[in-house]
C-alpha positions, 0 to 999 in steps of 0.5 A: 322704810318705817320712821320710828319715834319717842314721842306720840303726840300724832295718832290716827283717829277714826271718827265712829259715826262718820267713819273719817280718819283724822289725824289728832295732836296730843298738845300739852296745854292744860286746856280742853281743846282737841285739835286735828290736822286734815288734808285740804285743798283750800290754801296752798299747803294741802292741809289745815289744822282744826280745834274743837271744843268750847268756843270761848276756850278756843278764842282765848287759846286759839293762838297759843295752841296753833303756834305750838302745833306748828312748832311741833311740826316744824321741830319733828319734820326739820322744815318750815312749815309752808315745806311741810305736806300732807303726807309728811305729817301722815308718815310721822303719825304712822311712825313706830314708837319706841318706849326704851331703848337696850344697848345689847 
């Protein structure tokens, strides 16, 4: 079953040099900081969320852009966030968009 959306803020990214796929959120704060969620297995939920950008500009969002990625998640997903797994995630970044919809 294909899971279709209207929004696109998760995207699959393949990095060309090392050649790992990463999922990156597309968050709508005004500041530079590219933020990827990958799977892990250092913590119980099976995947973390990394920013990358200017340290100090990370240090001074860092808090706003995690609650705001998590609340994406949990908002998209319907579930809190310690019932989201790896794959849930992976399933909404392949998720078809959907730019208009017809009534015919």
């Amino acid at each position: 079953m294909q899971t279709a959306t209207f929004s696109d803020e998760l995207i699959y990214y393949t990095d060309p040099q090392s050649r790992e796929e990463e999922i990156r959120f597309s968050h709508s704060l005004r500041c530079e900081i590219r933020v990827t969620i990958c799977e892990t297995k250092e913590n119980n939920v099976g995947w973390k969320i990394n920013m990358h950008g200017n340290p100090r500009i990370i240090e001074a969002f860092k808090r706003e852009v995690f609650y705001h990625t998590v609340e994406y998640l949990e908002r998209r997903l319907r579930k809190k966030v310690n019932r989201i797994n790896y794959s849930d995630i992976e399933k909404l970044a392949n998720a078809q968009l959907i730019r208009t919809v017809s009534r015919f």
